[in-house]
C-alpha positions in Angstrom: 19.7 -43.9 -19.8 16.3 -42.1 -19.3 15.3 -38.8 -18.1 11.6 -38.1 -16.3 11.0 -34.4 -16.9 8.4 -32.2 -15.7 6.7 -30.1 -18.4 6.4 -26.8 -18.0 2.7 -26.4 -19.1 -0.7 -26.8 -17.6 -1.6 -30.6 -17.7 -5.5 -31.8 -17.0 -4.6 -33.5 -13.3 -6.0 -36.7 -14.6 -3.3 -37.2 -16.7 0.7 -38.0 -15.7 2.3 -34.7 -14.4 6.0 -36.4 -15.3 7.0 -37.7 -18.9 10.0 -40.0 -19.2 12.6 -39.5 -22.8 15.6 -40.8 -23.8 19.0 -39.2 -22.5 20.7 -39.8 -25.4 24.4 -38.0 -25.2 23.2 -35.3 -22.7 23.0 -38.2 -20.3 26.4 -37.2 -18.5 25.6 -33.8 -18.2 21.9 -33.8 -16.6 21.0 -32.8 -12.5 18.0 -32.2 -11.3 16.3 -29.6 -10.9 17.7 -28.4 -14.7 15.2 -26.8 -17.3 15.8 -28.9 -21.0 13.6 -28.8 -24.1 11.8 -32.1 -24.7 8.7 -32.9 -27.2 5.1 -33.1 -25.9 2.6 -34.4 -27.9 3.0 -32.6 -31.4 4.8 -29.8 -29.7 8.0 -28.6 -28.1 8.5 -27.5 -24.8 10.3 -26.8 -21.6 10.4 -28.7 -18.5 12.6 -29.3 -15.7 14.5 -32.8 -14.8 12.7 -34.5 -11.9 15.2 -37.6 -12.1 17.2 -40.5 -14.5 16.6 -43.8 -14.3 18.8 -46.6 -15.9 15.6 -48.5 -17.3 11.8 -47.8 -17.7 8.5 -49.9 -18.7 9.4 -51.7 -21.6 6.9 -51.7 -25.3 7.1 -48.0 -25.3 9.0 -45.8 -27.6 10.4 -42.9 -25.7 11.2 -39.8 -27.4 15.0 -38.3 -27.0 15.1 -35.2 -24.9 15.9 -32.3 -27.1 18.9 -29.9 -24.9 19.7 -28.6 -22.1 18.7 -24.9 -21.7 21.2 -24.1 -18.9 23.4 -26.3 -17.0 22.8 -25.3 -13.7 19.5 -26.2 -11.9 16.8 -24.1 -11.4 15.5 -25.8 -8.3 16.9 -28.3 -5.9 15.4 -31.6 -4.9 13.7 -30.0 -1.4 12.0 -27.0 -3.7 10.8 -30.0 -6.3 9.5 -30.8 -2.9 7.7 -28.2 -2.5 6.5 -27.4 -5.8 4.5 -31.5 -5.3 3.2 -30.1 -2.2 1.5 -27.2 -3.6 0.4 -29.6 -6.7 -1.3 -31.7 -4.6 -2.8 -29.4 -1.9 -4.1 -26.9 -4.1 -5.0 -29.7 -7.0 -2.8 -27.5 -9.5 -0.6 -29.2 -12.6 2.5 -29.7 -11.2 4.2 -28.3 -14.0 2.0 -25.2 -14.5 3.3 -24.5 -9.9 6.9 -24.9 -11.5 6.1 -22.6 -14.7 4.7 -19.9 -12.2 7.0 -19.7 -9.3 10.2 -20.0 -10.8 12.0 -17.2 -13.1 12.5 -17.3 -16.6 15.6 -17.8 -18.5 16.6 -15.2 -21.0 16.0 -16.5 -24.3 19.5 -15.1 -25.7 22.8 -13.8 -24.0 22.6 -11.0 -21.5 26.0 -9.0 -20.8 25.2 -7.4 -17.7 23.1 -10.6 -16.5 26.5 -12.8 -17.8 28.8 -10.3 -16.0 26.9 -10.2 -12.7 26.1 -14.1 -12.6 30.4 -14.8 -13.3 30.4 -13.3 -9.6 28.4 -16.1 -8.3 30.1 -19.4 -7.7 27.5 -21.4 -9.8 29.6 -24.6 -9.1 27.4 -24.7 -5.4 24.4 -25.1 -7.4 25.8 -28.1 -9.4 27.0 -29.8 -6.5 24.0 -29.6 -4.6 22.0 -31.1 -6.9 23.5 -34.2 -8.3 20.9 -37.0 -8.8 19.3 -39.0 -5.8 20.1 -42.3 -7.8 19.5 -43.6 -11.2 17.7 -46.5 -10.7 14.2 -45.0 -8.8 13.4 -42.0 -10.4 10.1 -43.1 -10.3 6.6 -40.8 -8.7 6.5 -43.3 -6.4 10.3 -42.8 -5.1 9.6 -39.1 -5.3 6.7 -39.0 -3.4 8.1 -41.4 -0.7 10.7 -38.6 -0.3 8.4 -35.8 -0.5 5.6 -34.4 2.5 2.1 -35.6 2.4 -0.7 -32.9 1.5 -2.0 -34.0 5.4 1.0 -33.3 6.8 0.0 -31.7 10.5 1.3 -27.9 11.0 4.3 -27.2 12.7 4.2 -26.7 16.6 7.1 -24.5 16.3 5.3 -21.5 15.0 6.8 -18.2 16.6 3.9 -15.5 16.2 4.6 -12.0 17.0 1.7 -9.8 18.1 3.1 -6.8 18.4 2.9 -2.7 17.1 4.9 -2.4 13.6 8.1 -0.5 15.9 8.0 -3.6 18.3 8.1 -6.5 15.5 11.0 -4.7 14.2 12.9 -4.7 17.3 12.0 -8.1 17.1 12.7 -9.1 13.6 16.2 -7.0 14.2 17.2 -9.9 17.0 16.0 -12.9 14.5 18.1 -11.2 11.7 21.4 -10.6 13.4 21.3 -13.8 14.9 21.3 -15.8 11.5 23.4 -13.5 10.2 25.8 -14.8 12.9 25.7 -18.1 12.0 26.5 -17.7 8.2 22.4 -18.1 7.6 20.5 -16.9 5.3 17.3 -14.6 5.8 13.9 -14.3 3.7 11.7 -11.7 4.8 8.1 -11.6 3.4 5.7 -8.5 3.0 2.1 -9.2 2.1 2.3 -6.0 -1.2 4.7 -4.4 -3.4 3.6 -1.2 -2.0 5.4 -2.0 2.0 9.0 -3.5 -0.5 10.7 0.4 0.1 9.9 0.7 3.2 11.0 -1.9 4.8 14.4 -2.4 2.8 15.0 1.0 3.8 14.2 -0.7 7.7 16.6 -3.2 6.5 19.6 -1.0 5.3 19.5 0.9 8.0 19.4 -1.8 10.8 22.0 -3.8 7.9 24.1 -1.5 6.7 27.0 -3.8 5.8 24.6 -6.0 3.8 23.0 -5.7 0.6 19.6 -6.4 1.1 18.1 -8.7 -2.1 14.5 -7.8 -3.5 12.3 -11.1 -5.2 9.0 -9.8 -6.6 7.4 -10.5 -10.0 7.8 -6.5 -10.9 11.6 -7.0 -11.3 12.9 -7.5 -15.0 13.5 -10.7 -15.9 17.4 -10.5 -15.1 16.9 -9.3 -11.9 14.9 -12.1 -11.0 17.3 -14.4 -12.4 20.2 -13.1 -10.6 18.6 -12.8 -7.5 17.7 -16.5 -7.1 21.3 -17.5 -8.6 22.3 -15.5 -5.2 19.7 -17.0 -3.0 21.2 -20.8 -4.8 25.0 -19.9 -4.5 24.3 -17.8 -1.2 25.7 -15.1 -2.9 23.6 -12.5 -0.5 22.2 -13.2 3.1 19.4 -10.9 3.0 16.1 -11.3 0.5 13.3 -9.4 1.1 9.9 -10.3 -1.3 6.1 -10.7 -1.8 4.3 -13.9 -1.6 5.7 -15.4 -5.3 9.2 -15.3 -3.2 8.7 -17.9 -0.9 9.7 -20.5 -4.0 12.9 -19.5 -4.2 16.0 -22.2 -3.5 18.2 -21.5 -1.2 21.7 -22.4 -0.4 21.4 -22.2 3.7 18.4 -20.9 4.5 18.1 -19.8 8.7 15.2 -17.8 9.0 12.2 -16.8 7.1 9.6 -14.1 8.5 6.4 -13.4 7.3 5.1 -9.3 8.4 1.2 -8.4 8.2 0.3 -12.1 8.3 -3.3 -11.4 8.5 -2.7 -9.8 4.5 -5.2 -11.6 2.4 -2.3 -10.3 -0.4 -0.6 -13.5 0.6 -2.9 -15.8 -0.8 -2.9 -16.1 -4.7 -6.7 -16.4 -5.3 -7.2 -15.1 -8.6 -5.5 -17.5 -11.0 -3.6 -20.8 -10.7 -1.6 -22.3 -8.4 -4.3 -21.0 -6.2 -1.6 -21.2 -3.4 -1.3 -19.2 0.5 2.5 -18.4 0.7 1.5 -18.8 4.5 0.8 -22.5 4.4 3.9 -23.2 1.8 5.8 -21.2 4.2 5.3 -23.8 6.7 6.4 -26.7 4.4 9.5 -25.1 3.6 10.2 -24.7 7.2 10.1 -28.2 7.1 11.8 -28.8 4.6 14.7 -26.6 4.8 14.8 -27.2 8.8 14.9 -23.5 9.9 13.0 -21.5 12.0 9.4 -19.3 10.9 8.4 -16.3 12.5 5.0 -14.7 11.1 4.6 -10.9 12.5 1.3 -8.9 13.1 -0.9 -6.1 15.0 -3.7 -8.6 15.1 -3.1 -12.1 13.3 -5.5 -14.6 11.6 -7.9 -16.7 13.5 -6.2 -20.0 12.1 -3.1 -18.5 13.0 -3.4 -17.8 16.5 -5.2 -21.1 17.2 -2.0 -22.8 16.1 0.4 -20.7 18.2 -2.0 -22.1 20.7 0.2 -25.4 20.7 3.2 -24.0 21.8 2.1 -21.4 24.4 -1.2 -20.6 26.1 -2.0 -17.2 24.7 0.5 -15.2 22.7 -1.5 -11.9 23.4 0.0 -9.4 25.7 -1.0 -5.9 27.0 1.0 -3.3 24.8 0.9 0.7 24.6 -1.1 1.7 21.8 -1.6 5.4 20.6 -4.8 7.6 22.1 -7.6 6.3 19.7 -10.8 8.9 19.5 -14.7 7.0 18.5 -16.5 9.8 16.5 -20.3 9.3 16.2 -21.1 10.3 12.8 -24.6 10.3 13.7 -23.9 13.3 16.5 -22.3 14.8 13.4 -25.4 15.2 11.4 -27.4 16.1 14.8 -25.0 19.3 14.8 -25.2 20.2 11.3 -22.3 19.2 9.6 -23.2 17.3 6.7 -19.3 16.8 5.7 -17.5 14.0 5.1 -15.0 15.2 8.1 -16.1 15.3 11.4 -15.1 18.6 13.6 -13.0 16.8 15.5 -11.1 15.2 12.3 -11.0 18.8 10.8 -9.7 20.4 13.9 -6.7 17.5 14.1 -5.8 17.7 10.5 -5.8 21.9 10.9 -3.2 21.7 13.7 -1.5 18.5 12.3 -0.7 20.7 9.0 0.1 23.8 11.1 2.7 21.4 13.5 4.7 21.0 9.9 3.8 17.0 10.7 1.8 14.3 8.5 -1.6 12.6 8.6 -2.7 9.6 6.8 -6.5 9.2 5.8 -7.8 5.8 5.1 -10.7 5.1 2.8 -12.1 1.5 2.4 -13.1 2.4 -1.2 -10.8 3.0 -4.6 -12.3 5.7 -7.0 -14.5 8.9 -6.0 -17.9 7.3 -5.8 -18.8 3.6 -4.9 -21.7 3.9 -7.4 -24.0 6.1 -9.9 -27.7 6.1 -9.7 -30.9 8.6 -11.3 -32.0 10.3 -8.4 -35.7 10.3 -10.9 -35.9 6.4 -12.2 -33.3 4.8 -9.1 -31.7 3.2 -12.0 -27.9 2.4 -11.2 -25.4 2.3 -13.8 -24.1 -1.3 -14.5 -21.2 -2.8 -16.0 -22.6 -4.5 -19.0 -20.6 -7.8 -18.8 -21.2 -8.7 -15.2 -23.7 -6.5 -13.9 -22.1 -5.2 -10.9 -22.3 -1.1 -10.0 -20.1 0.9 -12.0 -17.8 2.8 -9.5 -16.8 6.5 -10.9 -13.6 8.2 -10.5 -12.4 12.0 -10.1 -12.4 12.3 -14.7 -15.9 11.7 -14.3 -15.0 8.0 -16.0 -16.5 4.8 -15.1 -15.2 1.1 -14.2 -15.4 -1.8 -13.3 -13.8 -4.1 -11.0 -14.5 -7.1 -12.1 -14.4 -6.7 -16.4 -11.7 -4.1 -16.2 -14.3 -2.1 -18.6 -13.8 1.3 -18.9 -16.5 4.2 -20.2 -17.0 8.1 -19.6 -19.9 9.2 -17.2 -23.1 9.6 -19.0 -24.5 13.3 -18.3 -28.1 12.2 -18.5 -29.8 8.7 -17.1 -29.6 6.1 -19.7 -32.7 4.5 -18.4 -35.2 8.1 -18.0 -33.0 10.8 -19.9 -32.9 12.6 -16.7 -29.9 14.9 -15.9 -30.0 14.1 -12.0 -27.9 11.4 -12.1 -25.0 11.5 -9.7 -22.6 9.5 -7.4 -23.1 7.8 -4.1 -20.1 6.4 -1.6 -17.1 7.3 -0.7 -14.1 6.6 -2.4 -10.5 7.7 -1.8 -10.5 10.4 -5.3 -13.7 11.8 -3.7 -12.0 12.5 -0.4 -8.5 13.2 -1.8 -10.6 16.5 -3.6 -12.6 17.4 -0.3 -9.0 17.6 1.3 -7.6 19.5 -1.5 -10.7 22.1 -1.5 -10.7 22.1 2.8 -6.9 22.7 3.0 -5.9 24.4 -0.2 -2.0 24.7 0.9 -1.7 21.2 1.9 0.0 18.8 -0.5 -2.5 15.5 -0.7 -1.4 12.9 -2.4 -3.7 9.4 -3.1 -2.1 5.7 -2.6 -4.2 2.7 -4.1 -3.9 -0.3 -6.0 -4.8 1.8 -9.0 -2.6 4.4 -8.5 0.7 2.9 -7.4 0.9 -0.6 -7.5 4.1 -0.9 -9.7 7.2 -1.1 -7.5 8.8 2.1 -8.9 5.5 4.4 -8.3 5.4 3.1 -5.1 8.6 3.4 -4.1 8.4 7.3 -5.5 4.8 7.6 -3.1 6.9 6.5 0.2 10.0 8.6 -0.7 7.5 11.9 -1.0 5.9 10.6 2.2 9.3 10.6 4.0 10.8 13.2 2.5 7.9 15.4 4.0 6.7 16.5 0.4 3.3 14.9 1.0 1.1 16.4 4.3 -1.9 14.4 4.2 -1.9 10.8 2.2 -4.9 9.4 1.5 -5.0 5.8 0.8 -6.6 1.8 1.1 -5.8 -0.7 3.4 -2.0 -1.3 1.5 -1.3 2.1 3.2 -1.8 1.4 6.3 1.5 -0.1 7.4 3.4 2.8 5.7 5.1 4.4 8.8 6.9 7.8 8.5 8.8 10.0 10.9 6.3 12.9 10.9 3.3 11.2 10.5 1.6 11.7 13.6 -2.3 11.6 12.7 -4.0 8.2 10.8 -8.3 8.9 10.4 -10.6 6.1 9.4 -13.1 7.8 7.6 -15.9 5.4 6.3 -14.9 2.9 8.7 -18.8 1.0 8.6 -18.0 -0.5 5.5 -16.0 -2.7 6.5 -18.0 -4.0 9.7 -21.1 -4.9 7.6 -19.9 -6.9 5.0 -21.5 -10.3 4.3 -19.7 -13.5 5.1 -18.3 -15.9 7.8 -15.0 -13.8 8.0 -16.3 -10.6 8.1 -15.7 -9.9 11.7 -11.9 -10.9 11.3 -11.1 -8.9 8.4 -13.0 -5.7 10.4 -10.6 -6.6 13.2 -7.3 -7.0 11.4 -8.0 -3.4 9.6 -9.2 -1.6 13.3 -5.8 -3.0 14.8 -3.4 -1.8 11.9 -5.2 1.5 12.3 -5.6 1.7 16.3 -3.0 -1.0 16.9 0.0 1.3 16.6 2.4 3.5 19.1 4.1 6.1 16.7 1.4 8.5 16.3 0.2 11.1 18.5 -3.6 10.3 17.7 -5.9 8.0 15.8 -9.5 9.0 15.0 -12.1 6.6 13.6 -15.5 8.0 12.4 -18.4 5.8 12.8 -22.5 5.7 12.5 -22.5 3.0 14.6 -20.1 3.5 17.5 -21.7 0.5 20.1 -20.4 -2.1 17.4 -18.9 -4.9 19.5 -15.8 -4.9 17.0 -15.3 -1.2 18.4 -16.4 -1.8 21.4 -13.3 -5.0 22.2 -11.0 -2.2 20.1 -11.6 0.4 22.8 -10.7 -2.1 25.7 -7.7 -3.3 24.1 -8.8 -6.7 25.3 -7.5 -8.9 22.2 -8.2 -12.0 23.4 -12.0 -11.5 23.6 -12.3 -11.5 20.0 -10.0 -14.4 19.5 -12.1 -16.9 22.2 -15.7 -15.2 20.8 -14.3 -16.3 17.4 -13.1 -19.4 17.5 -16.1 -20.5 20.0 -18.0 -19.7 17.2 -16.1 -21.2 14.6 -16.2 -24.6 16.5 -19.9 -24.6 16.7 -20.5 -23.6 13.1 -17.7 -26.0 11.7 -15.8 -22.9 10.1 -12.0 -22.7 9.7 -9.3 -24.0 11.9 -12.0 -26.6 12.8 -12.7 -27.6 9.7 -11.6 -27.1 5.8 -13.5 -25.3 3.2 -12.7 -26.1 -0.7 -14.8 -24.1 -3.2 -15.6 -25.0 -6.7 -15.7 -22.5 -9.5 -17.7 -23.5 -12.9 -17.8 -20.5 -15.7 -19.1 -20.9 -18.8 -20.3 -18.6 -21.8 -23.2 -21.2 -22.2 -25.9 -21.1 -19.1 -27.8 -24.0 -19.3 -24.4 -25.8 -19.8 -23.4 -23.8 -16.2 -26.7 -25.2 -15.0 -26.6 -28.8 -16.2 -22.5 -29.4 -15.3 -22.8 -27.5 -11.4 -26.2 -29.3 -10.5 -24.0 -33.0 -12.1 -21.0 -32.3 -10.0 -23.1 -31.2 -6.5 -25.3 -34.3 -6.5 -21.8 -36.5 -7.4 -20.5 -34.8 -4.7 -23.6 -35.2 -2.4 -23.5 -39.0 -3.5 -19.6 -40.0 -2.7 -18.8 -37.9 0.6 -21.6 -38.8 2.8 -19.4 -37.8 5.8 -19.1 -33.7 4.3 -21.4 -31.2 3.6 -21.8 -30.1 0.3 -23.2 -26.5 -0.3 -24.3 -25.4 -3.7 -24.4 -25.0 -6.4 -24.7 -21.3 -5.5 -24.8 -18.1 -7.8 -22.0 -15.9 -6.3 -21.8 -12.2 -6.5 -21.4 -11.2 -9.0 -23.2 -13.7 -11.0 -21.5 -13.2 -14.3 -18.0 -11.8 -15.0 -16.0 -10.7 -18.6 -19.8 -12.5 -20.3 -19.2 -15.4 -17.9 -21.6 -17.0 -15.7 -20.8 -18.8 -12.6 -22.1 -21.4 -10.1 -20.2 -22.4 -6.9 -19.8 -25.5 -4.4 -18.3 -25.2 -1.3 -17.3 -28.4 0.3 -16.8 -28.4 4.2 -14.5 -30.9 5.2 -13.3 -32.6 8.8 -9.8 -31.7 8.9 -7.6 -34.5 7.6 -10.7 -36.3 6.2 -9.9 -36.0 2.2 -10.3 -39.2 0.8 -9.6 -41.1 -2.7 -13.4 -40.6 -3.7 -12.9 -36.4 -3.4 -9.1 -36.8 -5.1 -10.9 -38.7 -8.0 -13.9 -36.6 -8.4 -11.5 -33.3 -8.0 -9.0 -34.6 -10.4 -11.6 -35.6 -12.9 -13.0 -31.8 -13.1 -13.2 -30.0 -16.7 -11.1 -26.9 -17.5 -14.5 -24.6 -16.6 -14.1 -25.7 -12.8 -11.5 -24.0 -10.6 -10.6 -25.2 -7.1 -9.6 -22.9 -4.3 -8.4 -24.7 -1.4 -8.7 -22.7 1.9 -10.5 -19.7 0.4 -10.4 -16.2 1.3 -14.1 -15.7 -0.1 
């Protein structure tokens, strides 16, 4: 008897992803989907059992598998499934997709894990995932079982464009419905930072059920436990960030996806570079239940395929009195602050009402950069080159490098003491409110200051609670809803509507609607220098669909995204001629086999250099469906300095 295991390591694409061993005695006691131990190479490691086979290519001495770590599977045979999907779509080792998405098993005995897991009847798991057969174990078999990387979108997508108080009445219905029918739920949020508040949605509207989190912040035997629940359906309700949409499930009804237009929901920064959006339509599939995607103002892609199943999902809804300040009007009158009159004049009565405002800022830190008012010299980080931004401590950091240094007092470059900071960041206005309104309580949300689930979930308790007036906080805090908040202020909202790039207009529009999109507040200001933007201008008239047609018009005649498919190639290397030399090899290669796409690049991004790093990049437009053996080859073929990102958010 033989066993085909996948490793769980990162293995160069060129090479097998599955590695066949001897059985040996644990022959009667293997399923798939279970994680063993089995040598690789001149090492050990673990990997999960893709399938046994009575016989395998003969004149080759297979090595016996080592143990089983546990005796119940991790996965199922639809998740394996899904784990080749995202392999193959994203061009990502199959076993390093398995190694990321699924939990890890506790290295020794757990008492409280052992205890709580007893509860569970494991046995489901067992039974649901004895082996397909033992004779074609094979890739081939698998993949003939398995969904192509082309496979066409659903036509069943249910889109919700809605306010956040009308999805939930919404979501409510979907909820108790497949709660009636034995089914269970999984409920997506784009950010740790919106995991409180909605299970506290969810207990409310739930109260009889305990409501499940899965998010990469829980310990490791939380994590564990809560997929042995989602396996044995143990629980009905699971609530989780992207990483979540991995997890197996016993009888899965429903899954929703809120804040679809979140970029958070694509993984972008290291591999599998994988949209939980587009694996949440695979598992749709695979698990034949229903997907429901929730927002104020969704994607472009994503309305154009709720196109196929009804004309136009937009319709007219109440939104809360929204107030266009020209900054510029501002200055005309004298005031040189930050905070228009009209801004100061709402927060003043918003604080004396005993009620709540929320402040968003478009920047983290106090000021977006520091520069010599003498020389114009700008302080750089010294790894990557990009602006330093400085926080309230008068320290600098940045972004990119994750360097951090204290403010020089003098220029570096001219020894002159008038150096200061420039921009706006959410510190900076956090201490203008805090100077303006002395008595108020102001309080600062941002991924540097709460992005752990426990801070977070101590930021919207204090928000709640009523022991914060005025919050001040980035696009994550925008969903936050609170029953005294009555007031949300955009207060550098032009950084955001200039930004370069072929997306920039969406992403302006899916901040304005989360801001001006809502009907629980009593008034929404946004201050502007520019108040006859046509982004503003569409957000004033309420008339959605404008943007949508003006977009994808425009999108069709450029060949951008949902007409077309962008892949972009990464190369970083410490050596820049090598950088030089290997993007310039791979473009013309490129250039040469896929006559039919257009191949951009190589191009120096920005920043240019990252953590002592240069970088060149190739974006390759595609017809949709049009990937070929020739791209597969020359994609598979690629060195460990080249990463791919398939459908990229930059």
């Amino acid at each position: 008897m033989y066993v085909n295991v996948i490793p769980l390591t990162r293995i160069p694409l060129s090479k097998p992803q599955i590695y066949t061993y001897e059985s040996g005695d644990l022959a009667s006691d293997l399923k798939i989907g279970q994680v063993v131990e089995a040598p690789l190479y001149n090492r050990s490691t673990l990997g999960i059992v893709f399938g046994t086979a009575k016989t395998a290519p003969a004149n080759i001495k297979y090595k016996p598998l080592t143990k089983i770590i546990d005796p119940y599977p991790i996965v199922g045979e639809r998740d394996l499934r899904l784990a080749q999907f995202i392999s193959d779509y994203y061009y990502s080792s199959l076993g390093l997709v398995l190694k990321q998405l699924t939990p890890e098993l506790p290295r020794k005995k757990m008492k409280k894990l052992t205890e709580n897991l007893a509860k569970l009847n494991l046995s489901v798991i067992a039974r649901s995932s004895e082996p397909l057969g033992t004779t074609k174990q094979s890739r081939e078999n698998y993949e003939s079982h398995g969904i192509a990387s082309s496979q066409t979108p659903r036509n069943d997508l249910d889109l919700i464009i809605n306010s956040p108080a009308e999805r939930q009445k919404q979501y409510r219905e979907l909820i108790a419905q497949n709660l009636q029918a034995k089914k269970q739920i999984l409920f997506l949020v784009p950010e740790i930072i919106l995991l409180t508040q909605t299970e506290n949605w969810l207990k409310q509207n739930f109260p009889s059920q305990p409501i499940t989190l899965l998010h990469a912040d829980a310990s490791m035997a939380a994590q564990l436990l809560a997929w042995r629940q989602a396996q044995t359906g143990g629980a009905k309700i699971f609530l989780g960030t992207r990483r979540a949409i991995f997890t197996p499930f016993y009888n899965l009804g429903q899954i929703i996806i809120d804040e679809e237009q979140n970029q958070s929901y694509k993984q972008w920064d290291m591999n599998p570079r994988y949209d939980a959006r587009v694996v949440a339509e695979q598992k749709a599939a695979l698990y034949d239940c229903n997907l429901t995607v929730g927002s104020s103002a969704p994607r472009v892609d994503t309305y154009f395929k709720s196109l196929a199943a009804r004309p136009s999902p937009l319709v007219p809804r109440r939104s809360s009195p929204v107030s266009i300040i020209d900054m510029r009007a501002e200055l005309r009158g004298g005031n040189y602050s930050i905070f228009s009159d009209a801004l100061q004049k709402s927060l003043a009565e918003t604080l004396q009402e005993k009620k709540q405002a929320l402040i968003f800022v478009n920047r983290r830190g106090e000021s977006t950069f520091v520069m010599c008012r003498d020389c114009g010299a700008i302080l750089r980080c010294p790894r990557c080159k990009t602006p330093l931004m400085e926080h309230a401590a008068k320290t600098l950091s940045c972004v990119h490098c994750s360097i951090k240094m204290v403010s020089p007092v003098v220029c570096p470059a001219c020894r002159s003491p008038r150096i200061k900071g420039f921009g706006i960041g959410v510190e900076r206005v956090e201490m203008e409110l805090k100077k303006m309104f002395g008595d108020a309580r102001v309080a600062r949300l941002d991924s540097g200051s709460a992005t752990r689930a426990k801070n977070t979930q101590a930021r919207y308790w204090e928000l709640v609670n009523g022991q914060i007036d005025i919050l001040v906080g980035t696009q994550a805090a925008l969903p936050i809803t609170a029953p005294n908040l009555e007031l949300i202020a955009a207060i550098n909202i032009d950084s955001i509507l200039n930004f370069p790039g072929w997306q920039t207009d969406e992403r302006a529009w899916h901040i304005l609607w989360q801001i001006a999109g809502r009907d629980d507040l009593k008034e929404i200001i946004i201050q502007t220098y520019n108040p006859d933007n046509k982004l503003l201008q569409k957000l004033i008239s309420g008339k959605q669909s404008d943007f949508y047609e003006q977009e994808l018009n425009q999108r069709k005649a450029f060949g951008y995204p949902p007409f077309a498919q962008l892949i972009k190639l990464t190369c970083k290397s410490d050596d820049y001629d090598y950088l030089t030399r290997e993007s310039l090899k791979i473009a013309d290669k490129l250039k040469q086999e896929l006559s039919c796409s257009k191949i951009i690049g190589p191009l120096k991004p920005t920043p240019e250099k990252i953590r002592d790093f240069w970088q060149r990049e190739i974006i390759v437009k595609l017809e949709l469906n049009s990937k070929n053996d020739k791209l597969e080859s020359i994609l598979r073929d690629l060195t460990n300095e080249w990463n791919i990102d398939v459908d990229p958010i930059t």
